[in-house]
C-alpha positions as CSV (number, residue, x, y, z in Angstrom):
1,X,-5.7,46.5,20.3
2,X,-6.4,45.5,16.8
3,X,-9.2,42.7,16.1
4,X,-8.0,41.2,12.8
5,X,-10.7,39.7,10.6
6,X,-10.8,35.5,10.5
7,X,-10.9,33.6,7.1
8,X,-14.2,31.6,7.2
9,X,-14.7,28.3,4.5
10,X,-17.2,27.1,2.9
11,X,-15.8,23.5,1.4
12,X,-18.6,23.0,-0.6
13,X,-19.1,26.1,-2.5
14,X,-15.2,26.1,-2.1
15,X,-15.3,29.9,-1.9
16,X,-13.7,31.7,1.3
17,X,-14.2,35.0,3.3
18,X,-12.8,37.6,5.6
19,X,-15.1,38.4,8.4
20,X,-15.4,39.5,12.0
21,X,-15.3,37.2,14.7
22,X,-18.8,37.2,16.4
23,X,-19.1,34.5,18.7
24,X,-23.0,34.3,18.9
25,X,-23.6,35.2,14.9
26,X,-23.5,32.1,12.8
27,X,-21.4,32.6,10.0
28,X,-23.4,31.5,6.8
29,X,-22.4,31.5,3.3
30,X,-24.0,33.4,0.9
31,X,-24.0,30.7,-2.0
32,X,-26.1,27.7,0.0
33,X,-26.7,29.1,2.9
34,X,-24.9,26.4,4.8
35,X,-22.3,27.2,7.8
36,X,-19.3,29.1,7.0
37,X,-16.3,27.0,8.5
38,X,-13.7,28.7,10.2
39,X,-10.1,28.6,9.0
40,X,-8.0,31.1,10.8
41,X,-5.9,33.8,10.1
42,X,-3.2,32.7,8.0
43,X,-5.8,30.7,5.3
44,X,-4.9,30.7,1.8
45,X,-7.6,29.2,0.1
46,X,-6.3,27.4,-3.2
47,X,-8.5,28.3,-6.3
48,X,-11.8,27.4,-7.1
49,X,-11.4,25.0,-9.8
50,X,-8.9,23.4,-8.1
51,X,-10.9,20.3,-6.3
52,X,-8.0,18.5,-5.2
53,X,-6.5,21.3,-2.8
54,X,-10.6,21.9,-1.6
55,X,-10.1,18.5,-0.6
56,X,-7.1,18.8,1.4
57,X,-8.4,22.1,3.3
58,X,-11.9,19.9,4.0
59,X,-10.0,17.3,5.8
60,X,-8.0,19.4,7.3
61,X,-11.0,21.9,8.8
62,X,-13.0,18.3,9.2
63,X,-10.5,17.6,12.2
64,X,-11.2,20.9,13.7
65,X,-7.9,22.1,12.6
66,X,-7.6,26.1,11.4
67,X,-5.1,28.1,9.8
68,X,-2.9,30.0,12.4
69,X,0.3,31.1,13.3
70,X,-0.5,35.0,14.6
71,X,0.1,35.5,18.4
72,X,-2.8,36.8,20.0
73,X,-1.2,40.5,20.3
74,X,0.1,40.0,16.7
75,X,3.2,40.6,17.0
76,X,5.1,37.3,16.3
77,X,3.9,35.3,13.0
78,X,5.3,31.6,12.7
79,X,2.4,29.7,10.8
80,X,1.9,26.2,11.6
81,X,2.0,23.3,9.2
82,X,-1.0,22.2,7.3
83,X,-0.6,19.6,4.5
84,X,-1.0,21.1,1.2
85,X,-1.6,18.8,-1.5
86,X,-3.3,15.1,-1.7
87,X,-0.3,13.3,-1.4
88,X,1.1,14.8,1.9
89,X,-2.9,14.3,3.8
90,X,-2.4,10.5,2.1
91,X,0.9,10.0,3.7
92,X,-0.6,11.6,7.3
93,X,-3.8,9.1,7.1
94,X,-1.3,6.2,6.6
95,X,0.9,7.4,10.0
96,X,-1.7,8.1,11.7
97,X,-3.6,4.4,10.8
98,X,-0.4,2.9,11.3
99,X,1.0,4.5,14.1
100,X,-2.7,4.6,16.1
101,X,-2.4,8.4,16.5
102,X,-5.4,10.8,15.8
103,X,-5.5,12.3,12.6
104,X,-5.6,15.7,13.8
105,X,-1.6,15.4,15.5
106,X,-0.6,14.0,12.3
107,X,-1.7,16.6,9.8
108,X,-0.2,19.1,12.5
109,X,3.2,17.9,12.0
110,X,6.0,19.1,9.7
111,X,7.3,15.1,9.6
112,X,4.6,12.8,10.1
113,X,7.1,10.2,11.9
114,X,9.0,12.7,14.2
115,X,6.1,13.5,17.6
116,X,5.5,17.2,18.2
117,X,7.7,19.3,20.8
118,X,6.5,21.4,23.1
């Protein structure tokens, strides 16, 4: 079995890392010394002058959403859907307002107005 290193965040510093999974090590960054957040396996953190996709990724993290689509033998990849850029989160906050659904189940899907399947 193969453990595959996890992206970790930080939104702020909007720099990202590869590291081990340690569940009792707090992951810190080395910038500001704040928490690392986790973002999965299948993070692709957009560049570092780029504020506007920093801002996408912090909401996205903010709901306690990560970056994932490995199986946990690793085998089968189908990442999920994350939104991308401002105008796609925009469009999810309005559904989601509208609509009276949490944020997080709107940001998760592909379509904002079709529900999830199972």
């Amino acid at each position: 079995m193969t453990s595959y290193k996890l992206h970790y965040a930080c939104v702020s510093c909007r720099v990202s890392f590869k590291q081990h999974a340690w569940p009792q090590r707090e992951h810190l960054c080395p910038n500001c010394s704040g928490p690392l957040l986790c973002a999965g396996h299948d993070f692709a953190p957009p560049r570092r002058r780029d504020v506007r996709g920093w801002s996408v990724v912090a909401a996205v993290l903010g709901e306690g959403l990560r970056y994932e689509g490995l199986s946990a033998c690793g085998c089968a990849k189908e990442p999920e859907y994350r939104p991308r850029t401002r105008a796609e989160l925009r469009i999810r906050r309005t559904v989601a307002t509208r609509e009276g659904l949490p944020l997080s189940e709107t940001l998760s899907r592909p379509d904002p107005l079709t529900p999830l399947t199972d």
